[in-house]
KOLLO-50589 format. One record per residue (C-alpha): residue in three letters; x, y, z. Coordinates in nm, 3 decimals, decimal comma. Example, Ala and Ser with C-alpha at 12.3 -4.5 7.8 and 13.67 -1.06 7.14 Angstrom:
residues 2
 resn      xx      yy      zz
  ALA   1,230  -0,450   0,780
  SER   1,367  -0,106   0,714
***
This chain:
residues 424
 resn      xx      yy      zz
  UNK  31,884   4,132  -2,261
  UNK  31,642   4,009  -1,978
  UNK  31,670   3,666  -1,845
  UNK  31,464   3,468  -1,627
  UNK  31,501   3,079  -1,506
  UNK  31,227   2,878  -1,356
  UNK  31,316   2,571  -1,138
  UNK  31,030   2,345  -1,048
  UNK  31,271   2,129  -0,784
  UNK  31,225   1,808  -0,835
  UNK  30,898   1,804  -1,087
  UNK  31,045   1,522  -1,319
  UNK  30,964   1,209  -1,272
  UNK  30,924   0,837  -1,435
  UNK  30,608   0,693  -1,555
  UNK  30,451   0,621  -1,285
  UNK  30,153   0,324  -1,289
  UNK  29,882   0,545  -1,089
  UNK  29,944   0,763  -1,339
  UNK  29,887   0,511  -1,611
  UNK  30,257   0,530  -1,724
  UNK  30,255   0,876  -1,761
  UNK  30,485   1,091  -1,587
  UNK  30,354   1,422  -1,405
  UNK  30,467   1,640  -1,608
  UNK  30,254   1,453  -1,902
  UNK  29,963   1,439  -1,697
  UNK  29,979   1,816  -1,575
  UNK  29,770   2,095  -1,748
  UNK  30,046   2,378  -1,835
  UNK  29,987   2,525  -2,177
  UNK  30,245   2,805  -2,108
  UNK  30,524   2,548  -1,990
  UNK  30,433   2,364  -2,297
  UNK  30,482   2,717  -2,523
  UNK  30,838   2,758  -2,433
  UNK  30,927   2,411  -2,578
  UNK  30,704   2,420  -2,856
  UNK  30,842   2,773  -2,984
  UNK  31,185   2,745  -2,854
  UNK  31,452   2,409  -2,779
  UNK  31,367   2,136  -2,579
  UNK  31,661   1,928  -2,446
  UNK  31,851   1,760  -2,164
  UNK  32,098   1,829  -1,908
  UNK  32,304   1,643  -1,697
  UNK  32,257   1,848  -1,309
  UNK  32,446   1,575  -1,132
  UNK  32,817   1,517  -1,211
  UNK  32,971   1,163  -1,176
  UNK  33,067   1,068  -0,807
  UNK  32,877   1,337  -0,673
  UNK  32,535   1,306  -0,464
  UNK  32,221   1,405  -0,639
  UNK  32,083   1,699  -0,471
  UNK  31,976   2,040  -0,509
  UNK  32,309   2,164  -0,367
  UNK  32,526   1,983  -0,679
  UNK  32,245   2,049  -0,905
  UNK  32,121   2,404  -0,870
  UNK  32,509   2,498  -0,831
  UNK  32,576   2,306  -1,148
  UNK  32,250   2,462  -1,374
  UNK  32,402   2,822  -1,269
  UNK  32,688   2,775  -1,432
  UNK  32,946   2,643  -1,145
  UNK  33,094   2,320  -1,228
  UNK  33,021   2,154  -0,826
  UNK  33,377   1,966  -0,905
  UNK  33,524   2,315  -0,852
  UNK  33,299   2,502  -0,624
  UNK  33,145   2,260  -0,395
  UNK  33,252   2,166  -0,061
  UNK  32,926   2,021   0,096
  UNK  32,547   2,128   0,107
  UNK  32,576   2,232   0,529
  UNK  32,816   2,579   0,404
  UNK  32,535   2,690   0,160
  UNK  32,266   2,702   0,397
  UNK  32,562   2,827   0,662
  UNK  32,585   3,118   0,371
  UNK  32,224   3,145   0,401
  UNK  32,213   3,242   0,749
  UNK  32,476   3,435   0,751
  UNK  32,638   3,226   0,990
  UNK  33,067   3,305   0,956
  UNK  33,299   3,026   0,897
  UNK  33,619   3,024   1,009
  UNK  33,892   2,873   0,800
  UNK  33,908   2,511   1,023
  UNK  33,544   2,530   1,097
  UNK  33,317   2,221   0,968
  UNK  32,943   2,300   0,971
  UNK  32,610   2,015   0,870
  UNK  32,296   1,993   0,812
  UNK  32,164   1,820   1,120
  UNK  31,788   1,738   1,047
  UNK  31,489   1,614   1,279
  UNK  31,405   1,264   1,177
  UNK  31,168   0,984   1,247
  UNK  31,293   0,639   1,258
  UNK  31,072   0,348   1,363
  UNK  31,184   0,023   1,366
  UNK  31,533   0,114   1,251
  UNK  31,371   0,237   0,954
  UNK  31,404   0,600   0,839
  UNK  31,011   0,657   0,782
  UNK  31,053   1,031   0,726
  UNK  31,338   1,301   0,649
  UNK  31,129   1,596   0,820
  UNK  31,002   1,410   1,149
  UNK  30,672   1,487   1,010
  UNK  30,732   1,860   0,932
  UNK  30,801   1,912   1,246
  UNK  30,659   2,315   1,345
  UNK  30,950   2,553   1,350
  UNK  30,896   2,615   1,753
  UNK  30,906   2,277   1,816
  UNK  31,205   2,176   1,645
  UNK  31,404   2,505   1,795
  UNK  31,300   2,360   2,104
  UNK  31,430   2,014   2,077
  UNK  31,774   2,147   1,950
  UNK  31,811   2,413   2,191
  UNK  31,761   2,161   2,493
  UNK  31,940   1,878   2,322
  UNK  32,272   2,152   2,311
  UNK  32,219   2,234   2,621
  UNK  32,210   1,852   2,770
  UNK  32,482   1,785   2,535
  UNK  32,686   2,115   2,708
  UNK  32,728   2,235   2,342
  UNK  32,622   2,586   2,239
  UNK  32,338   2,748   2,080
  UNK  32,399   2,992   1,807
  UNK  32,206   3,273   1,657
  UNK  32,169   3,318   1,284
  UNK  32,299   3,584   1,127
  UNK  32,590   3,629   1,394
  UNK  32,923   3,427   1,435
  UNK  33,053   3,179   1,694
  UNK  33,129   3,509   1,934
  UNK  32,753   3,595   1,966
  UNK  32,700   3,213   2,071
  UNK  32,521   3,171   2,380
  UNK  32,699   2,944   2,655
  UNK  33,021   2,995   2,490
  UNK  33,290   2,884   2,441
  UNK  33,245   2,576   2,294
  UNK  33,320   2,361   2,020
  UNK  33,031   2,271   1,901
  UNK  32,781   2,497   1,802
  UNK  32,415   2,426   1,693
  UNK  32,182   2,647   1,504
  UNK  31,824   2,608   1,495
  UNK  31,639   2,642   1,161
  UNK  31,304   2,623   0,976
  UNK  31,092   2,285   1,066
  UNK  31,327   2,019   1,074
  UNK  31,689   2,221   0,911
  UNK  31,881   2,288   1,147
  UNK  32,304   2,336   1,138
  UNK  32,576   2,249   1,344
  UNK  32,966   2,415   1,308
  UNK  33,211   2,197   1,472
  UNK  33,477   2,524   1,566
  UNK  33,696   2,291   1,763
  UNK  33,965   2,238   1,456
  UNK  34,070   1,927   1,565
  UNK  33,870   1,729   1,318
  UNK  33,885   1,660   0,959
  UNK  33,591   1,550   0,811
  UNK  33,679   1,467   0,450
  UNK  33,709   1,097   0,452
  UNK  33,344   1,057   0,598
  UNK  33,069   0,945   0,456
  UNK  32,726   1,101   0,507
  UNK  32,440   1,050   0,374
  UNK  32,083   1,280   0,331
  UNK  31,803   1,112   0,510
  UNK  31,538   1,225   0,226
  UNK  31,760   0,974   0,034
  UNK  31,709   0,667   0,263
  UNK  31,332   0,640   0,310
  UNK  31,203   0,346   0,409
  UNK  31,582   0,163   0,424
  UNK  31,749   0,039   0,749
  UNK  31,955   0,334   0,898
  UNK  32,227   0,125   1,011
  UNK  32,345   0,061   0,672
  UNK  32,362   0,451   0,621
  UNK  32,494   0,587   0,969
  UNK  32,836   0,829   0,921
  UNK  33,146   0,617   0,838
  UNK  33,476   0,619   0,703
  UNK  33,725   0,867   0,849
  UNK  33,870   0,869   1,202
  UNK  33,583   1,049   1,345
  UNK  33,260   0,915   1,182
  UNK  33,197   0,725   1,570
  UNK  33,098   1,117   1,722
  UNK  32,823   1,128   1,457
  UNK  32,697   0,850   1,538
  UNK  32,729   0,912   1,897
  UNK  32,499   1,249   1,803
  UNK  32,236   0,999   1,666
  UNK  32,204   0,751   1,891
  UNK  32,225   0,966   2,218
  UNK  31,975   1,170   2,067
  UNK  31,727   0,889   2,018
  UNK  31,731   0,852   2,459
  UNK  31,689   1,211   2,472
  UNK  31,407   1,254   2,224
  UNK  31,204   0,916   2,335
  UNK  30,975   1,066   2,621
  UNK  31,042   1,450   2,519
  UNK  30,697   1,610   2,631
  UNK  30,676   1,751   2,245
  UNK  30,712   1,403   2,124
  UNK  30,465   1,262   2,365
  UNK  30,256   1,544   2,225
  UNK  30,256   1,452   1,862
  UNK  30,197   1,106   1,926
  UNK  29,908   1,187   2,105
  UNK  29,820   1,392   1,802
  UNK  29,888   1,095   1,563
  UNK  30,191   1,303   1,430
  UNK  30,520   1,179   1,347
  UNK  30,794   1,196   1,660
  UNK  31,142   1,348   1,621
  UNK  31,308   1,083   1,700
  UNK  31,638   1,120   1,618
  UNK  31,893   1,420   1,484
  UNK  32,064   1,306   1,153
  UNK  32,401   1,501   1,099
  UNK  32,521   1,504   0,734
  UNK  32,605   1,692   0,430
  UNK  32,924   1,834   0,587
  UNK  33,160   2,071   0,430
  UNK  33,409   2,364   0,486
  UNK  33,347   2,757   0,358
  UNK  33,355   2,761   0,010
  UNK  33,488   3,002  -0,236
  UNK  33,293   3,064  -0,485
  UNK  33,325   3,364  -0,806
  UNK  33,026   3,628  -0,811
  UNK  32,782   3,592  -1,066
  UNK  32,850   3,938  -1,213
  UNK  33,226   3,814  -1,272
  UNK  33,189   3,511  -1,389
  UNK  32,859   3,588  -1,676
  UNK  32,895   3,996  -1,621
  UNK  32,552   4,069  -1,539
  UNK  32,372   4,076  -1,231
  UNK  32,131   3,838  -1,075
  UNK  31,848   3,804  -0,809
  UNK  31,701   3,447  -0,653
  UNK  31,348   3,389  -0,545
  UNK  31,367   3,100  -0,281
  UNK  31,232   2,982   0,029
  UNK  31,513   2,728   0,098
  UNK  31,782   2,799   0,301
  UNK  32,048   2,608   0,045
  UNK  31,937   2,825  -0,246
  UNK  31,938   3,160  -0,047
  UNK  32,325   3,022   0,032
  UNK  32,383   2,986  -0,291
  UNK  32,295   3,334  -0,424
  UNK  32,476   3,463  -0,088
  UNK  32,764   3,324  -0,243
  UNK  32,717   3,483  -0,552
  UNK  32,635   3,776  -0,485
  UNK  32,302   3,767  -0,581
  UNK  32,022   3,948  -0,352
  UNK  31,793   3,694  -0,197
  UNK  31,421   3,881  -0,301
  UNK  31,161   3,903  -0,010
  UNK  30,823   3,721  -0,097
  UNK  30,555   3,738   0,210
  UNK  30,393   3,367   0,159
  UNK  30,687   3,180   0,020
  UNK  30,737   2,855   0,199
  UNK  30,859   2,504   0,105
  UNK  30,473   2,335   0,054
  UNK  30,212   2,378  -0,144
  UNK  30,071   2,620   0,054
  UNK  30,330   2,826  -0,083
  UNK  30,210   3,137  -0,259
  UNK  30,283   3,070  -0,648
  UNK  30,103   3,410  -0,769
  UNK  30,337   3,650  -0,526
  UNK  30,653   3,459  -0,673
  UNK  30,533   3,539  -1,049
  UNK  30,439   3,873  -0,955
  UNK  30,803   3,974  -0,769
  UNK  30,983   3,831  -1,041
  UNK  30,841   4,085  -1,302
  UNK  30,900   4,334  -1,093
  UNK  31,262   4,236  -1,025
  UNK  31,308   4,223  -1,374
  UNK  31,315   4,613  -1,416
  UNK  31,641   4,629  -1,189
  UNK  31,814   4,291  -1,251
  UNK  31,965   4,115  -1,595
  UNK  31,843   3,748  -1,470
  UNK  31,573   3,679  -1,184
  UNK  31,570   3,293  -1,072
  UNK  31,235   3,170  -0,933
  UNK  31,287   2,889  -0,732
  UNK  30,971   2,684  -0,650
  UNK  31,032   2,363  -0,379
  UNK  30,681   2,236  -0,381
  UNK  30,750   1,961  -0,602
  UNK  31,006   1,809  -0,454
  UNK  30,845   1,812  -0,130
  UNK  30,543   1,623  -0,291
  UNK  30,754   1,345  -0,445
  UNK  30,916   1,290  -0,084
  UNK  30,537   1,273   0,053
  UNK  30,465   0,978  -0,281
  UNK  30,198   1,228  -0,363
  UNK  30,183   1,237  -0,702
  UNK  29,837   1,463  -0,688
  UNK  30,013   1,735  -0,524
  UNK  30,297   1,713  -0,751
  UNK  30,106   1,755  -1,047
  UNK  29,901   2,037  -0,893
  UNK  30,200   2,197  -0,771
  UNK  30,306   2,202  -1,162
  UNK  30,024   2,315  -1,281
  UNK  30,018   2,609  -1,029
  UNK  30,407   2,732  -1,127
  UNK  30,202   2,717  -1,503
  UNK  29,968   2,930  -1,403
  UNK  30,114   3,204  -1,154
  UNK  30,493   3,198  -1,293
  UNK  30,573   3,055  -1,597
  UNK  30,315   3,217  -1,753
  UNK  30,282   3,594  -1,591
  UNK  30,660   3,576  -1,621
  UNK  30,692   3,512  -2,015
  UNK  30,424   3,758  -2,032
  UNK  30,618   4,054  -1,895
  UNK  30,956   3,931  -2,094
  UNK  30,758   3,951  -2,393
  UNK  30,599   4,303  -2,284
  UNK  30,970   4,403  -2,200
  UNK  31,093   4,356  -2,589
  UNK  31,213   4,082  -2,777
  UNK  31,578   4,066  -2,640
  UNK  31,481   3,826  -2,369
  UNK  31,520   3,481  -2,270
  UNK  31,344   3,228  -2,023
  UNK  31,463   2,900  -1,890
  UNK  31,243   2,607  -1,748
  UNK  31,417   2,355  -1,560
  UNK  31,401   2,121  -1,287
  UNK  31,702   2,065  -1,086
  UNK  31,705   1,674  -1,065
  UNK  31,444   1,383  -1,078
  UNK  31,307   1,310  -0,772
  UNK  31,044   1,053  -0,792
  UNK  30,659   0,960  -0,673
  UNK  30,756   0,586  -0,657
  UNK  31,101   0,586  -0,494
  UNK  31,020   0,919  -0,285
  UNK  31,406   0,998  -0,325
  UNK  31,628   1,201  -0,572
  UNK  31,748   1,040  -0,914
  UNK  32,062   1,147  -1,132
  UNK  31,874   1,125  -1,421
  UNK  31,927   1,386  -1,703
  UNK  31,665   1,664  -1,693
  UNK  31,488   1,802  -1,951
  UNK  31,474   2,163  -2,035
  UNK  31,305   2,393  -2,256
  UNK  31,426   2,755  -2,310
  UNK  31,253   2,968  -2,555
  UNK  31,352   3,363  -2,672
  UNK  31,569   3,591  -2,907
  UNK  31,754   3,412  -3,147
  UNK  31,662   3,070  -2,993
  UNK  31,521   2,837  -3,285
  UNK  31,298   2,567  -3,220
  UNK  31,355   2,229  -3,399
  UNK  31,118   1,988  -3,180
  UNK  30,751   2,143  -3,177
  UNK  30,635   1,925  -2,915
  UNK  30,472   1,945  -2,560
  UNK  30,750   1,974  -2,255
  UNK  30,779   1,621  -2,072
  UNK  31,107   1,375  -2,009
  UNK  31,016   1,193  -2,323
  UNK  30,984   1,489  -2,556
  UNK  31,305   1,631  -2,437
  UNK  31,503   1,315  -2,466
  UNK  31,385   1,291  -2,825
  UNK  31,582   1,653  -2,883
  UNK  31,924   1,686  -3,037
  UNK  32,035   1,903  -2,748
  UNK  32,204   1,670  -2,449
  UNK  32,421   1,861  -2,268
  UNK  32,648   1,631  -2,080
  UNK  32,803   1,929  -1,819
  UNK  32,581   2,057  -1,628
  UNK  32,757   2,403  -1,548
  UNK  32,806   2,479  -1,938
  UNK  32,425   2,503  -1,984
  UNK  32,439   2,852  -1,814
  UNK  32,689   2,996  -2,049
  UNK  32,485   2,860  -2,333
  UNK  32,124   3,018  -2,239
  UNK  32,291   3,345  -2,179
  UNK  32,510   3,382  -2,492
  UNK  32,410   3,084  -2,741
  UNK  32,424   3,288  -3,101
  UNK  32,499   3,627  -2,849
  UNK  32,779   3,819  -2,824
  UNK  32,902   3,803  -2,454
  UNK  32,927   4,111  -2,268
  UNK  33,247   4,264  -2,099
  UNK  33,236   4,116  -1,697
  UNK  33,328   4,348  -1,478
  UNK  33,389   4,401  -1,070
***
């Protein structure tokens, strides 16, 4: 059996009124989307367990089969996973991102999208008037630069950036952090870190960043640009190594992820499932949809499951742009969902393909939403009972509503199969 999963992040929505109460996935163009649910099962799936945040780290973890009430210990050790950054057993790493809050508002979660070198440079000189270190990816605390120290910050992509506290001396598990992409256009105050006997040197990192980022010359730039400032670095998402079963174990066959976000390339890390290089792939629309439909057929002759991973959507929805978010859609249609089913077909009939996004994330709110997704998988020995388009509203008229996230894996791969034999 071949497998292949699709994850539009974010792409459902609600009906939205600029879209005439229509939500973007009824609005979008994507006949071959719409072929997987009309010849195979269209359902729903619960991503986001009770008392957990909804994001793509609880989410994605939970539609791969790994129940987050288990495996997860915060979304800042995936993306430490990612970078191969090496946790020590006390060690506490977050997400730290670059931020823009005006008016003690959080206007944006990505300070604009900040560039890459600017970003690296405000972290790198924040550390360093901070006295903290600056780490390298891919290395542990020993390759730090200025060390020793206990507090270590790494530099990312645009605005995603990580910090390890290596000091040991504080536990983290009683505070409360929140993502920024979650807050938009609410008063920070009423989100800052709290709870815990620590929470007071997180919000130390905020506000002390705020003097140092006011009159930064690469602020002063963007204004002068009339782009967003960085004008703050928001620490959250916290969470100790995690330790996790391999893919191959858990499902016995073996997997590869197609990704250009750090948490997802964690993920597989921790799974022990190759991360595939795609020239082009980035987090935007710009993103190239056509190379990630074409590496995932070829990945297909060497793996049992490829997972294309497409962020665009999401990113939209955080923007309110419910244009790009239906274009962005339309364009996984086109260059992945499609090419994709294509080659599974060419391949023989024992295959299977799964279309999924990971949460809601709306046009209208701009933030993430627990909602149940819908689903459509389509392939050998799946039988269709609702021939209708794929949207939110077909899928919640299904008789499939899977309530635990993590047991939707198990039932793509093996529903009316006989499971293989896992081995090492």
């Amino acid at each position: 059996m071949k497998y292949a999963i699709i994850i539009p992040d974010g792409a459902a929505d609600h009906p939205l009124d600029e879209l005439d109460g229509r939500s973007p996935f009824e609005v979008a163009r994507k006949p071959h989307t719409d072929r997987l649910s009309i010849e195979g099962r269209q359902g729903t799936v619960v991503t986001t367990p009770p008392d957990f945040p909804c994001g793509s780290d609880v989410c994605t973890m939970s539609l791969l089969g790994y129940d987050p009430a288990a495996y997860h210990t915060g979304r800042a050790p995936l993306e430490a996973a990612a970078s191969g950054i090496d946790l020590g057993p006390d060690d506490w790493v977050f997400r730290v991102n670059l931020v823009t809050v005006v008016d003690g508002a959080m206007v944006d979660h990505s300070a604009g999208h900040i560039r890459s070198d600017e970003g690296r440079r405000l972290i790198e000189q924040f550390a360093a008037h901070r006295g903290d270190a600056i780490g390298r990816s891919g290395t542990d605390a020993a390759s730090a630069e200025h060390e020793p120290a206990e507090c270590v910050y790494y530099p990312g992509v645009s605005y995603r950036n990580l910090m390890v506290d290596r000091s040991g001396r504080h536990d983290w598990t009683q505070t409360k952090t929140v993502g920024p992409h979650d807050i938009l256009g609410e008063p920070v105050e009423d989100h800052l870190p709290r709870g815990g006997p620590h929470a007071d040197l997180l919000r130390d990192i905020f506000e002390s960043s705020a003097a140092f980022l006011a009159t930064h010359d690469i602020n002063e730039t963007r204004r002068d640009l009339g782009e967003l400032p960085a004008t703050h670095l928001w620490p959250w998402g916290q969470g100790r190594r995690p330790v996790i079963d391999s893919f191959r174990n858990r499902f016995g066959l073996s997997g590869a992820m197609i990704t250009a976000v750090d948490l997802l390339g964690g993920l597989a890390a921790l799974i022990e499932w190759p991360l595939l290089d795609v020239p082009g792939q980035t987090s935007y629309h710009d993103t190239d949809y056509a190379a990630a439909g074409r590496h995932a057929i070829d990945a297909l002759r060497d793996y049992d499951l490829v997972c294309v991973h497409i962020e665009a959507p999401d990113e939209a929805s955080h923007a309110g742009d419910a244009a790009t978010k239906i274009a962005s859609i339309e364009e996984i249609d086109r260059h992945v969902v499609g090419p994709v089913h294509l080659a599974l077909r060419k391949m023989g009939p024992e295959h299977r393909i799964l279309y999924l996004p990971d949460h809601y994330t709306s046009v209208g709110s701009r933030m993430h939403d627990p909602t149940p997704v819908p689903f459509a998988m389509v392939g050998h020995q799946v039988r269709t009972v609702l021939e209708r388009p794929f949207n939110e509203a077909n899928a919640g008229l299904s008789d499939l509503h899977i309530q635990y996230g993590h047991e939707l894996m198990e039932y793509f791969l093996f529903g009316g199969l006989a499971r293989p034999t896992t081995s090492a």
